[in-house]
C-alpha positions as CSV (number, residue, x, y, z in Angstrom):
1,X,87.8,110.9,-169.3
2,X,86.6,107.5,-168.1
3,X,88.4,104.7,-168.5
4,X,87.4,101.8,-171.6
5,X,87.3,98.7,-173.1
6,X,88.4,98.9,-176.3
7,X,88.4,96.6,-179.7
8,X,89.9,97.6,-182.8
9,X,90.2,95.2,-185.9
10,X,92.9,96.0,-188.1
11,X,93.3,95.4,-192.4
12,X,96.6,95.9,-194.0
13,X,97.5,98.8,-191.0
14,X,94.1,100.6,-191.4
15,X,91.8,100.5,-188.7
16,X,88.1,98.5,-189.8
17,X,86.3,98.7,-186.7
18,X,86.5,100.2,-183.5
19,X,84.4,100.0,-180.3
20,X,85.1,101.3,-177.1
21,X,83.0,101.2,-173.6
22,X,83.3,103.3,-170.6
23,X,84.3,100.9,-167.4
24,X,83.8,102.6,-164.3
25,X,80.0,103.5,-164.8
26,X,79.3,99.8,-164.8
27,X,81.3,98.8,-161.3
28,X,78.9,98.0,-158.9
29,X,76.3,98.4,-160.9
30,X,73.9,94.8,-160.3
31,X,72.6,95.7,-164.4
32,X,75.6,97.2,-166.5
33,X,72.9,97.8,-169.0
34,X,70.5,100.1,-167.1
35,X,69.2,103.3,-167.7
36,X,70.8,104.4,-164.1
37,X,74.0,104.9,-165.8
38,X,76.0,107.8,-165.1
39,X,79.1,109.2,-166.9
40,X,82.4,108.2,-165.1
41,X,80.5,107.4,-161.7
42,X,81.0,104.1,-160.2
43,X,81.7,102.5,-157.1
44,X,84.8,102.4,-155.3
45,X,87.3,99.4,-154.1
46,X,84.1,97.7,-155.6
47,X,84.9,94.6,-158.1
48,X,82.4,94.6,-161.2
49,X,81.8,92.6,-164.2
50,X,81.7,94.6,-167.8
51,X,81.2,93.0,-170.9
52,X,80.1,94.6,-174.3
53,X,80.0,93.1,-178.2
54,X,81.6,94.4,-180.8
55,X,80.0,92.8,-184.6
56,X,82.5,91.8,-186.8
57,X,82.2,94.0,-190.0
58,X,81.8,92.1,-193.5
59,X,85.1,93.8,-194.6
60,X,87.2,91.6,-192.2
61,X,89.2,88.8,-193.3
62,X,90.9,85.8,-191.9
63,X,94.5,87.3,-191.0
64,X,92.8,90.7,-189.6
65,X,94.5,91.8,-186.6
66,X,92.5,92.0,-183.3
67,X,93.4,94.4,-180.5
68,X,91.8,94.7,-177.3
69,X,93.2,97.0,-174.6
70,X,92.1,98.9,-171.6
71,X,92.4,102.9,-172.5
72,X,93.3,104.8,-169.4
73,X,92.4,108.0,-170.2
74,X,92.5,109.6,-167.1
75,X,96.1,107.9,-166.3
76,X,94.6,106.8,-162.3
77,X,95.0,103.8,-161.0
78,X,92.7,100.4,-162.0
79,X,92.9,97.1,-161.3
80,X,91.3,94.6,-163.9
81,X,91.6,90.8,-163.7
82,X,90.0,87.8,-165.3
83,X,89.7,89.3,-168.6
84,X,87.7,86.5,-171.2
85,X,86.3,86.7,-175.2
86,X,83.9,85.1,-176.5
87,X,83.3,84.7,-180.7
88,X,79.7,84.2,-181.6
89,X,78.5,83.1,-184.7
């Protein structure tokens, strides 16, 4: 299993929303978005921009919890740095 952003909103302990993209088929990859993807393939000792948007569900409320976390799944090494969010409107 591939390794992944992940964003999960919280209400009262129950999860709201959850959203969750694969990493390493976007490394090294000039348009994350292409239709060149391939599952769990990218390039290696290569540094790589990901980004992905996650709507905020009409059920969320001000004091919702926000997580956002890389899921190893495979348990091997990655390095991540320079992590940013952005809220749109």
């Amino acid at each position: 299993m591939s390794p992944k952003f992940v964003a999960e909103i919280r209400h009262d302990g129950q999860t709201v929303a959850w959203e969750g993209v694969r990493i390493v088929n976007k490394i090294g990859v000039k348009l994350a978005d292409t239709i060149d993807l391939k599952p769990n393939v990218g390039i290696v000792d290569t540094w790589g921009s990901v980004s992905f948007f996650v709507q905020i569900p009409s059920n969320c409320h001000a004091g919702d919890d926000l997580t956002l976390i890389i899921w190893n799944l495979n348990k091997g090494v990655l390095a991540y740095d320079d992590w940013s969010i952005e809220w749109w409107r």
